[in-house]
N, C-alpha and C positions, 0 to 999 in steps of 0.2 A: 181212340184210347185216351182217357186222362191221365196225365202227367201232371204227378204233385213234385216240385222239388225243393229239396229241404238245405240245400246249398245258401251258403253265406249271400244276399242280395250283391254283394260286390260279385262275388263270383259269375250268380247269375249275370249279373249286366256285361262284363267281361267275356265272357262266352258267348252271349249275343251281340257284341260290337266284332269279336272275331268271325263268328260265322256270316256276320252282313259282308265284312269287307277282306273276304276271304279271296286271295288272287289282287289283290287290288295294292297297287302299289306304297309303301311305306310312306309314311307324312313327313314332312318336314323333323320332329322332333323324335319320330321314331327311326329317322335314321340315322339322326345324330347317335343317340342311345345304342343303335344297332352297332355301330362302327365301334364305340365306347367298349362291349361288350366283345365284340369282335380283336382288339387289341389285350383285352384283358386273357382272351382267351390264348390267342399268340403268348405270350407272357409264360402263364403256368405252362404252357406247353415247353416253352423253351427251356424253363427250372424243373424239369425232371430228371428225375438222375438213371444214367442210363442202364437199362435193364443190365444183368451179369449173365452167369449159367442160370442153370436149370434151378427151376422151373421155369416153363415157357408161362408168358405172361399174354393172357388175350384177354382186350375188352370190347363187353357190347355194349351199344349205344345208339344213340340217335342223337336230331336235332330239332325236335319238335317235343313240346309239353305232352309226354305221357300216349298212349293209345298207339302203338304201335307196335307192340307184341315183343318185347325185348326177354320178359319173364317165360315164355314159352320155349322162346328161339335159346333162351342161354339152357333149358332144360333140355332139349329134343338134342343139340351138343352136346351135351355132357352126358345123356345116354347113350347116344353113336360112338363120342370116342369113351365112354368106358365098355362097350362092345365090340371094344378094338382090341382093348386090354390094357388102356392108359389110366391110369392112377391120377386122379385131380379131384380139384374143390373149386368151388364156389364160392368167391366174397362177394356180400351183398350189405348196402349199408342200414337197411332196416329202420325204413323210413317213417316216423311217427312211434317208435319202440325208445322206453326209458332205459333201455340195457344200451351202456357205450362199447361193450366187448372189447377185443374179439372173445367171442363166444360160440360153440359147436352148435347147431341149431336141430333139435329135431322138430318135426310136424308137429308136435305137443310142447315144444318150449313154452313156460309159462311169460309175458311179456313181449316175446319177440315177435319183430316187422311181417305184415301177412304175408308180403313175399319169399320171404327169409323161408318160413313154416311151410310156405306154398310148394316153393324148391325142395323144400324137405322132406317132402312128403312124396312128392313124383320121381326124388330119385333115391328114394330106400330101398335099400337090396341093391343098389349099384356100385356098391364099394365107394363111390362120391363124398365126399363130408359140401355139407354148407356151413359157411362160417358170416356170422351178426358183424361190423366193423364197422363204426362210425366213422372213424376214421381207418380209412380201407387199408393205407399202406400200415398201419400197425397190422391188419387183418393177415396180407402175406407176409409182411416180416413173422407173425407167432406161424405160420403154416410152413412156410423154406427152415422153420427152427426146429421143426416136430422129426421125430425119428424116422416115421416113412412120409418122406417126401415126396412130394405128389410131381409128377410129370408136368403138369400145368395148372396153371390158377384162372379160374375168367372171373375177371369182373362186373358183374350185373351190372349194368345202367351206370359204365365206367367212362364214357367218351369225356364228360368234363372234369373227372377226376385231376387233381393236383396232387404233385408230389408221389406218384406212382407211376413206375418205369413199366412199359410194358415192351412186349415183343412184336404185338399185331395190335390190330384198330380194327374192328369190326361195328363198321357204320348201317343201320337200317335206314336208308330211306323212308323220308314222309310223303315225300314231292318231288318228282323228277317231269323231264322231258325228254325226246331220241329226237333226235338229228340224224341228217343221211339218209341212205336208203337200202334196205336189204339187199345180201348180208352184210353192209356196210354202216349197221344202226351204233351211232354210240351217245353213250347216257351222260344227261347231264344233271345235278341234282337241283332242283328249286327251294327254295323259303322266300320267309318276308320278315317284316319288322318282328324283333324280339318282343317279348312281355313287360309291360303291361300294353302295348301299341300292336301285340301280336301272339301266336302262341308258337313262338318259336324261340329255343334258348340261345340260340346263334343264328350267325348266318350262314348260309353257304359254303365261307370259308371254312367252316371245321370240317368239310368232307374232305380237304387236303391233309389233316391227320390221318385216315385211314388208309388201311391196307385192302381194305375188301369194302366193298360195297353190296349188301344185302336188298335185293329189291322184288317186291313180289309179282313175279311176274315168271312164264311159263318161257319153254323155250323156243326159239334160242333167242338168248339173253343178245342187249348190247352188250357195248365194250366200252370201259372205262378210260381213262391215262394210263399211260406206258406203264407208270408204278404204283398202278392199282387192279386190283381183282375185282369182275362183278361175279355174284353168284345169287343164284334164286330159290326164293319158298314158296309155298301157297299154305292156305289157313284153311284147313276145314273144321265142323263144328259138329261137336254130337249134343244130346241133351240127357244128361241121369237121370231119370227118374226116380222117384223112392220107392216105389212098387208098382201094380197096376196104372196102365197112362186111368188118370184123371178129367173128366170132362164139366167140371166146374168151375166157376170162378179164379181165374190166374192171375198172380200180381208179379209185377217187375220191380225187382229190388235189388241195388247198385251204388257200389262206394267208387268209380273209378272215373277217370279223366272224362273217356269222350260215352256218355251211356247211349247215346243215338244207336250206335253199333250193333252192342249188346242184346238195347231194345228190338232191333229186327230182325236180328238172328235166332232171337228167342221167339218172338212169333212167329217167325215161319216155321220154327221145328215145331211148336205147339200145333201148327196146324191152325188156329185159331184166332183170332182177337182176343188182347190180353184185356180186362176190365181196369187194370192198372198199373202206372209206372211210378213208384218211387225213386226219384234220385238223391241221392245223400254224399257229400264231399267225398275226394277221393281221397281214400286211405281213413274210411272211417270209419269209428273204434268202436260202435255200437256201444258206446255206457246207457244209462236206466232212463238217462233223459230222452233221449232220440228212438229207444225200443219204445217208449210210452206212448209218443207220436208215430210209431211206423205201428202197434197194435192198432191204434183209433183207423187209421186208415183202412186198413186189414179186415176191421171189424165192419166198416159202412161198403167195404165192395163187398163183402159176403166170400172173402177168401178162402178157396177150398187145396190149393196149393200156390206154391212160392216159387219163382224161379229167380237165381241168383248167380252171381257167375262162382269160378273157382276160389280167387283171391276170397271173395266177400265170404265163402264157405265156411273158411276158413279160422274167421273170428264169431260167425254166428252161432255154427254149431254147439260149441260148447254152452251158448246161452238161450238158445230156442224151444227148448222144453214143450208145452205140449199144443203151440203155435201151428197153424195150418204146417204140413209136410214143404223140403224143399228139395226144390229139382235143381240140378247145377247144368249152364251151359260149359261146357268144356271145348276150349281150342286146342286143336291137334298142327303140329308142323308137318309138312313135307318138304326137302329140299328138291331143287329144279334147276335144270340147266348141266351144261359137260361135265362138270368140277364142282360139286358137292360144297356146302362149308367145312362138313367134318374135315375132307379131303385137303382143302388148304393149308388147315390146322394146325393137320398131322405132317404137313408138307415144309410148314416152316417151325417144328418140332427137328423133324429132321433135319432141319438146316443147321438148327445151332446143336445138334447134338455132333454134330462133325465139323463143329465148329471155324464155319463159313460164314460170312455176308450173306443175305438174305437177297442181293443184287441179283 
């Protein structure tokens, strides 16, 4: 399969010095940085103000650049517990969007972050609001001020958030390792040098902010420290078609962190060898310059359909008019293991609604 990618050269070379020296121990100048980074992060953590009542305050996150499913995982939550019967929203900061909010977001906001719309769109009908926040604690302060107050707030891709109290931490694992021996496994998580010597925005330490440890893996799960939760998902993947399956010419087209992924999930559900991969930065906004370049491509594979993931749907749509058809690969979550994440959730919902320590 050829692979054209239309990513900034810095990025490209960046990407390939991470995936050469991937597992490979941090350099001299990338540990300094790491530790640098590391203190900074202690810091904001410590200048939080600490969460009050209700609403429960949950954020998800990680500690790796991007590709780890945080957009899916804050969705598949927020549909369980509004099928529980709890009232909440989503802040999300709407990354690469000129609206600073907060703002209500639906699937067709005009302007607003693909995620933002993404979320919006997977959880209409659920009684859920997504709310735009650049800066996210104006996002729950406008939402604890609104008349029906919601039960709880999560934060999209909130782990390095400043200046926002929360209740929980709900950390995805990028990287981990088990120690011990069944049923005596427990997890430890791994990283390396932060960016640009890495693609990680922290180290290791930020997995002691959490309360939960999200890791994908079937069960029975390890077991984390005494004052943390592990609980598990797994990812499966459908592919939409736009009508009848297609047996010509398929191209691979993607605005996101890690496309390698995308790339092989998409040809195995196609059945087939795709004739092309475009990759294009992640969170990218398709303006008139870069559709110019991804038709010229489109047009010498002889492209008779697209496939694309969900996020990227999301800004193309509205501009793809009468361009080869496109297919969307879509991720689905399932949760795994004794204790569910909704379950936790709702666990330390309950906590402070009878207003206890969470000990």
């Amino acid at each position: 399969m050829r692979i054209v990618d239309l990513r900034h050269p810095a990025v490209r070379a960046l990407t390939a010095r991470w995936q050469a020296r991937a597992g490979a121990a941090p350099s001299g100048a990338g540990r300094v940085l790491t530790a640098i980074v590391d203190r900074w992060q202690a810091r904001q953590a410590a200048r939080r103000p600490s969460p009050g009542g209700l609403p429960l305050v949950v954020s998800i996150g990680n500690l790796a650049l991007g590709g780890t499913g945080k957009t899916p995982v804050t969705a598949q939550l927020a549909l369980d517990l509004a099928a529980a019967g709890l009232r909440g929203a989503i802040v999300t900061r709407g990354y690469g969007s000129p609206l600073p909010g907060p703002v209500a977001v639906s699937a067709s906001t005009p302007g607003a972050g693909d995620e933002a719309r993404l979320l919006a769109g997977l959880l209409d009908g659920s009684g859920w609001r997504v709310v735009q926040s650049r800066r996210r604690a104006l996002g729950v302060a406008w939402l604890a001020a609104q008349a029906a107050t919601p039960d709880i707030i999560v934060l999209e891709d909130g782990h390095q958030t400043a200046g926002v109290g929360r209740h929980l931490d709900v950390l995805i694992l990028d990287a981990w390792r088990t120690t011990g021996e069944p049923p005596a496994l427990c997890l430890e998580p791994r990283t390396g040098a932060v960016a640009p010597f890495g693609h990680w925005r922290e180290s290791v330490r930020g997995a002691d902010r959490a309360g939960v440890w999200l890791v994908e893996m079937g069960s029975p799960l390890p077991v984390g420290p005494p004052d943390v939760a592990v609980a598990g998902f797994a990812r499966s993947y459908g592919l939409q078609l736009p009508g009848p399956a297609l047996t010509g010419a398929a191209v691979l087209l993607s605005g996101i962190a890690r496309p390698a992924a995308f790339e092989a999930e998409a040809v195995r559900l196609l059945g087939r060898p795709a004739a092309l991969a475009i990759r294009c930065r992640d969170h990218e906004s398709y303006d008139g310059r870069c559709l110019v370049r991804i038709d010229k491509l489109l047009d010498e594979a002889g492209a008779d359909l697209v496939v694309t993931t969900a996020k990227d749907k999301v800004k193309l749509a509205p501009l793809w008019g009468r361009r080869p058809p496109l297919a969307v690969l879509e991720m689905q979550v399932s949760w795994t293991g004794d204790k569910a994440l909704p379950e936790l959730v709702r666990e330390r919902l309950d906590v402070l609604r009878r207003g206890t320590s969470p000990g």
